[in-house]
C-alpha positions as CSV (number, residue, x, y, z in Angstrom):
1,X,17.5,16.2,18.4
2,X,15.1,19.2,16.4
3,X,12.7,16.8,15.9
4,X,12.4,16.0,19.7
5,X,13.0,19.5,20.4
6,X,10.3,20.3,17.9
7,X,7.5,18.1,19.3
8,X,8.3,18.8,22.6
9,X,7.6,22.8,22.1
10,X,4.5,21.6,20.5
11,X,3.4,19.6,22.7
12,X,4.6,22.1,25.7
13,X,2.2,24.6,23.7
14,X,-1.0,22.8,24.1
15,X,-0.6,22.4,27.5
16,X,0.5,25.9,28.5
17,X,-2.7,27.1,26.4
18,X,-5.2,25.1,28.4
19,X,-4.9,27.9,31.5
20,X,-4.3,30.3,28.9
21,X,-8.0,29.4,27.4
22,X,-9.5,29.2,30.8
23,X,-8.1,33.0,32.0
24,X,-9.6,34.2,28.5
25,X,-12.5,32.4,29.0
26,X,-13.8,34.1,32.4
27,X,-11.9,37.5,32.1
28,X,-13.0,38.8,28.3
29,X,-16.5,41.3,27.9
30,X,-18.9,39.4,26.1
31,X,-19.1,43.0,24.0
32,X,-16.1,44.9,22.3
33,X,-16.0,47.8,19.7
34,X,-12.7,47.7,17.5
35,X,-10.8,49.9,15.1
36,X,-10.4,48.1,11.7
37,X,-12.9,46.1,11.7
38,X,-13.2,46.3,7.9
39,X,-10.0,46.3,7.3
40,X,-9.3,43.3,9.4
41,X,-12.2,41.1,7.3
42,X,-11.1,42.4,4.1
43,X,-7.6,41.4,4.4
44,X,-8.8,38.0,6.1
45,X,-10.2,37.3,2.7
46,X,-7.6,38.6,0.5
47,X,-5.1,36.0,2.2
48,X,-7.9,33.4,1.5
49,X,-7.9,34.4,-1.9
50,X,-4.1,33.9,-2.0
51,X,-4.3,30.1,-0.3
52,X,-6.9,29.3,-3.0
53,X,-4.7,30.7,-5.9
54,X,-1.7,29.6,-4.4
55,X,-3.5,25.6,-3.9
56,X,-4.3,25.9,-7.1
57,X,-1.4,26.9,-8.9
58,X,0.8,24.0,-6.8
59,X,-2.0,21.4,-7.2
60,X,-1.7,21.6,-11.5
61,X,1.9,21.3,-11.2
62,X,1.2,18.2,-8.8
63,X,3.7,19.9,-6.2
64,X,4.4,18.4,-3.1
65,X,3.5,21.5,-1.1
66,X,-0.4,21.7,-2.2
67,X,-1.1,19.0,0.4
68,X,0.1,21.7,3.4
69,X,-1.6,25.2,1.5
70,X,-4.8,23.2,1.2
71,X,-4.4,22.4,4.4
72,X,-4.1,26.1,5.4
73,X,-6.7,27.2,3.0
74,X,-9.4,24.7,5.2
75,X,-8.2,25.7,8.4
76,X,-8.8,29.7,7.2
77,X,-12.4,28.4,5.6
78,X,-13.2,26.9,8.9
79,X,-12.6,29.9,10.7
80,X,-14.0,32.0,8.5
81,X,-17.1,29.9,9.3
82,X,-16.4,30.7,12.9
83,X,-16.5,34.1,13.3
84,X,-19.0,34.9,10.5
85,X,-21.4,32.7,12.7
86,X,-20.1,33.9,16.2
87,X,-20.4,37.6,15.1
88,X,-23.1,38.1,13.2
89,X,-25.5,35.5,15.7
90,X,-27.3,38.7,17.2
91,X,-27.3,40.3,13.4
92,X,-30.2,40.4,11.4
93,X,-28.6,37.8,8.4
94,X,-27.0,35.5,11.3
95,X,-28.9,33.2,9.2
96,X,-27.4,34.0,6.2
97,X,-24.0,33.5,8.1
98,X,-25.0,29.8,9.2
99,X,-26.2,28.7,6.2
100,X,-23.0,29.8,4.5
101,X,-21.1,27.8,6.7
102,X,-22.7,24.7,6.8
103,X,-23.5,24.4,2.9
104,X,-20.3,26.1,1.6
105,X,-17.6,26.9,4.0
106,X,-17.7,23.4,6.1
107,X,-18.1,21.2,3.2
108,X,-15.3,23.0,1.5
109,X,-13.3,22.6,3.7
110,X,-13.6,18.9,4.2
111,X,-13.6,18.6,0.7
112,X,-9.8,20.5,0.5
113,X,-8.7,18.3,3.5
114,X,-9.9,14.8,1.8
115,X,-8.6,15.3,-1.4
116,X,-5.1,17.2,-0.5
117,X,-2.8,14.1,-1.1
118,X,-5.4,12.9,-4.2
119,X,-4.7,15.9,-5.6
120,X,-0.7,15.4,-6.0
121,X,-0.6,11.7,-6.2
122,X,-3.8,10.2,-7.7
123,X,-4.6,9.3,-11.0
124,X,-1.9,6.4,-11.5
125,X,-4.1,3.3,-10.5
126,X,-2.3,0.9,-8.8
127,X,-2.6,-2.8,-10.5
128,X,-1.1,-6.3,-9.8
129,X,0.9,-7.9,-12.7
130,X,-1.0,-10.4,-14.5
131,X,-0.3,-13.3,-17.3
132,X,-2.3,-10.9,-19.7
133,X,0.0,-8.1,-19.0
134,X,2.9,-10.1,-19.5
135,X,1.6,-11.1,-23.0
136,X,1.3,-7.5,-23.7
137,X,4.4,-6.6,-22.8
138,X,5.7,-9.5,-25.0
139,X,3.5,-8.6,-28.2
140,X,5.5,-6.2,-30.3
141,X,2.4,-4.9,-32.6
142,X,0.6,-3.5,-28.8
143,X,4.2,-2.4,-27.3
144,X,4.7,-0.6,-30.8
145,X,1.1,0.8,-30.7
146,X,1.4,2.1,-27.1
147,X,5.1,3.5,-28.1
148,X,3.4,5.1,-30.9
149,X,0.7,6.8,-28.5
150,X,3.2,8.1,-26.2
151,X,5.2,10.1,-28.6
152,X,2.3,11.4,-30.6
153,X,-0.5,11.8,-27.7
154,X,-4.1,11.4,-28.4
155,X,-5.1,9.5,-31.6
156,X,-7.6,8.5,-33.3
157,X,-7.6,4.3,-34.8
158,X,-7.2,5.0,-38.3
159,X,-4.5,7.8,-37.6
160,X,-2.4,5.3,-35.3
161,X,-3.2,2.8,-38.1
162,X,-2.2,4.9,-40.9
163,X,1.1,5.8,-38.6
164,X,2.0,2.7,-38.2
165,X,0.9,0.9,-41.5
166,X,-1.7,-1.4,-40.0
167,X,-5.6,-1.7,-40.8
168,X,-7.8,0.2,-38.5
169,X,-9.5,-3.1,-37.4
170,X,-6.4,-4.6,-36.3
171,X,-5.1,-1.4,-34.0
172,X,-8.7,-1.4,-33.0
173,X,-8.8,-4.7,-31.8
174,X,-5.2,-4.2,-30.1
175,X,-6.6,-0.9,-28.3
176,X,-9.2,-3.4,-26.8
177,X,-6.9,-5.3,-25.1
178,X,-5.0,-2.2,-24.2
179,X,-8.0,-0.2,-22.5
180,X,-9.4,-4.0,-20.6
181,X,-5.4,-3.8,-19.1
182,X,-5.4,-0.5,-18.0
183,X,-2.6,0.9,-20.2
184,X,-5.0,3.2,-22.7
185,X,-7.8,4.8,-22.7
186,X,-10.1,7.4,-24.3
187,X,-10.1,11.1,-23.9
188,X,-12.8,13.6,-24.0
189,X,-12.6,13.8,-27.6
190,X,-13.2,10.1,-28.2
191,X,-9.5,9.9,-29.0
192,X,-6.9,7.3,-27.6
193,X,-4.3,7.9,-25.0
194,X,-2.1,6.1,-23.2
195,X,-3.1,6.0,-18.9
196,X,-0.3,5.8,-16.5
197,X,-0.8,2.2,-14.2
198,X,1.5,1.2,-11.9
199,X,1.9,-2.5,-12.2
200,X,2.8,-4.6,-8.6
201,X,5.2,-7.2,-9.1
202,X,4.0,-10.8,-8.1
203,X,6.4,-13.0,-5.6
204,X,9.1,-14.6,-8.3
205,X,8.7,-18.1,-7.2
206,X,5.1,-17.7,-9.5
207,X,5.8,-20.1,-12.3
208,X,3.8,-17.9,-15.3
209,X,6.0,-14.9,-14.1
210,X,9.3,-16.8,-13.0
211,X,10.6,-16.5,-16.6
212,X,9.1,-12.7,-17.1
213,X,11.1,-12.0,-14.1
214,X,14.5,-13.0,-14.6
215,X,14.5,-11.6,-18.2
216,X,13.5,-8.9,-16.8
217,X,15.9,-8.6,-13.7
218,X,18.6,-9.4,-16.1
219,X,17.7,-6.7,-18.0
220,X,17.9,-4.2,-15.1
221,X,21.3,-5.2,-14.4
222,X,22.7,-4.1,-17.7
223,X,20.8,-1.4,-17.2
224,X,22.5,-0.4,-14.1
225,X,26.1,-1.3,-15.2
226,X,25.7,0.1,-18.7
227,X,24.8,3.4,-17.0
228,X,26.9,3.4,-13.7
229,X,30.1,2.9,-16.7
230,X,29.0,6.0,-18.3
231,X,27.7,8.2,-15.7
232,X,30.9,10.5,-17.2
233,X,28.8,10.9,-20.2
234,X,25.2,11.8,-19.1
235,X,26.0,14.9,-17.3
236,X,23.1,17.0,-15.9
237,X,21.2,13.6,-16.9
238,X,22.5,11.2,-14.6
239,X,21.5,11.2,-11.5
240,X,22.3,8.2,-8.5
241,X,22.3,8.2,-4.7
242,X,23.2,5.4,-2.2
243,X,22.6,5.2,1.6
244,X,23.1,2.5,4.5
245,X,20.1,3.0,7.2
246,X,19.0,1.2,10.0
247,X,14.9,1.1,9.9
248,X,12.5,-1.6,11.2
249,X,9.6,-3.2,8.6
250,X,7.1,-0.6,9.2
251,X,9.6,2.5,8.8
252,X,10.6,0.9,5.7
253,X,7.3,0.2,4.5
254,X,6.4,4.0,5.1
255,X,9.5,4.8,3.0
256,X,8.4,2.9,0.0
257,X,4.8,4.4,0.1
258,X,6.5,7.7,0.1
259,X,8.7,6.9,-2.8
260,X,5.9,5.7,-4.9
261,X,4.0,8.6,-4.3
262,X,7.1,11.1,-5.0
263,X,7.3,8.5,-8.3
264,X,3.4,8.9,-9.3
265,X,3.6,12.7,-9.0
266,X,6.4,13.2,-11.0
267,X,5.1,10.6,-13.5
268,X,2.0,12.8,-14.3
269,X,3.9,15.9,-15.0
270,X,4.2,15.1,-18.5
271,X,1.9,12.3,-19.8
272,X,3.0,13.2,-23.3
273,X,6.7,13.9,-24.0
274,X,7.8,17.4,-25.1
275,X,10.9,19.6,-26.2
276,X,12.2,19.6,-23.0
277,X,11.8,16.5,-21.6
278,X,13.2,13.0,-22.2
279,X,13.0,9.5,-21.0
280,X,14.4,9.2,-17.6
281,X,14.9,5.6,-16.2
282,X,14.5,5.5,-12.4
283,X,15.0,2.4,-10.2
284,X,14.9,2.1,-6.6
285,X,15.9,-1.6,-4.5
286,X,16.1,-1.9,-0.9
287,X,17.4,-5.1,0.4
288,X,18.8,-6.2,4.1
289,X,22.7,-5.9,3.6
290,X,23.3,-9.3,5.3
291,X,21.1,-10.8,2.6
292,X,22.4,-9.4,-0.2
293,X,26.3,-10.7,0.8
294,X,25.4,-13.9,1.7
295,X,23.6,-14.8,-1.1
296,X,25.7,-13.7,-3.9
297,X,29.2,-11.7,-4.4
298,X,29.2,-8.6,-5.7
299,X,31.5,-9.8,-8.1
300,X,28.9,-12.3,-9.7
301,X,26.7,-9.5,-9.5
302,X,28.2,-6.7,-11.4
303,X,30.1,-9.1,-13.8
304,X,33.4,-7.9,-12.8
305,X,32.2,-4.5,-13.2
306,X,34.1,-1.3,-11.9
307,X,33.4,-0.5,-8.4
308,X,31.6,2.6,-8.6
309,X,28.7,0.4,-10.1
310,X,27.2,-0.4,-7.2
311,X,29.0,-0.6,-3.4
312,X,26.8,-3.2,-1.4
313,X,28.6,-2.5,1.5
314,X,27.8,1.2,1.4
């Protein structure tokens, strides 16, 4: 009901501004003195100031709200653009005023608008599970080495292969195969770090991933009863939410692009671990409910878990 009653005044807005625009248009003097004229430009810019700081303060904390201030602060560039031009076109630096605003203020502008989302979600590139990645995630000198990396940050070879007892041509080699995958890479300093890559899951009927998957599906089911047992224990740590919706393909689609996004933006908060942060597991499945029940019991799926596991009738 607000959301209806929400489009509706905005759409009632533009139309009720269209006679508005046309009254303006034939009644205002094309000259006007004002009061506070300086005062009026000088505060303009101080509030762009403040959408700039503010973009930028939310954008390095990847927060979801640097999309909209971005927004904002391109709106205000392009009228800033606007009236510099407008005003100052009988002015002797009019010129000034137009160049400003097509090789600065414009641009700028489309530059904030393009890059608002990038700015909170990008840098995760997005790859399809492959037989190599599987054998990488299989080999336990390259799963140590990248373990290794992620505790300790950037590195150089011979430090991670002093660290982990290895010669540097071996971890050298291994960070090869590592960087060709997607899963490392080097820094400024020449130095290896480990890249964030969000690896697609193939269809499981694929025979080189059938047997990657249903280790690995098993694995997320102990996962999920081991914790759901001791939820008690995790306190501020343990977090879970269920829901029963009705949505058609598309809605659902848009809901899984927004989760990954929400995912990839909390994921680059802390590419190295710190003090303050730990591990966090997070899993998300969607699945049509008539599905689910008629292709296996709940019982055979928790393992005669309790029922606070998981409620596929919820």
């Amino acid at each position: 009901m607000r959301r209806r009653l929400l489009l509706a005044t905005v759409s009632g807005s533009a139309v009720v501004l269209l006679p508005w625009i046309w009254f303006l248009a034939i009644s205002l003097p094309k000259r006007h003195d004002v009061d506070q004229w300086r005062l009026a430009w000088v505060g303009f810019d101080v509030g762009l100031v403040g959408c700039f700081a503010a973009a930028s303060w939310l954008g390095w904390r990847r927060h979801r709200a640097a999309g909209p201030v971005l927004a904002a602060t391109a709106a205000l560039l392009v009228c800033d653009a606007w009236f510099d031009v407008l005003l100052d076109w009988r002015a002797p630096d009019r010129w000034l005023s137009v160049l400003l605003a097509v090789l600065v203020e414009l641009p700028l502008a489309a530059v904030l608008l393009t890059r608002a989302r990038d700015l909170v979600v990008a840098g995760m590139p997005q790859r399809a599970l492959t037989p190599e990645h599987i054998a990488i995630r299989r080999d336990a000198v390259q799963q140590a080495l990248m373990e290794h990396l992620s505790q300790a940050g950037s590195s150089s070879a011979h430090a991670i292969a002093t660290a982990l007892g290895r010669t540097t041509a071996d971890v050298t080699k291994a960070l090869t195969v590592l960087a060709a995958a997607g899963f490392v890479g080097r820094d400024w300093r020449g130095r290896w770090v480990t890249r964030p890559l969000s690896l697609r899951m193939p269809p499981a009927d694929e025979s080189w991933a059938r047997s990657y998957l249903d280790a690995k599906y098993d694995n997320e089911l102990r996962l999920l009863t081991n914790a759901a047992r001791n939820h008690a224990h995790m306190g501020s740590w343990g977090k879970g939410e269920r829901a029963a919706v009705h949505l058609t393909a598309d809605e659902l689609a848009r809901f899984n692009a927004e989760y990954l996004d929400l995912m990839t933006r909390y994921c680059l908060l802390h590419p190295v671990p710190t003090e303050r942060t730990r591990s966090i597991l997070v899993r998300f499945y969607a699945f049509p409910r008539e599905l689910a029940e008629s292709s296996v019991s709940r019982r055979q799926v928790l393992h005669d878990s309790a029922d606070h596991v998981l409620d596929l009738s919820a």
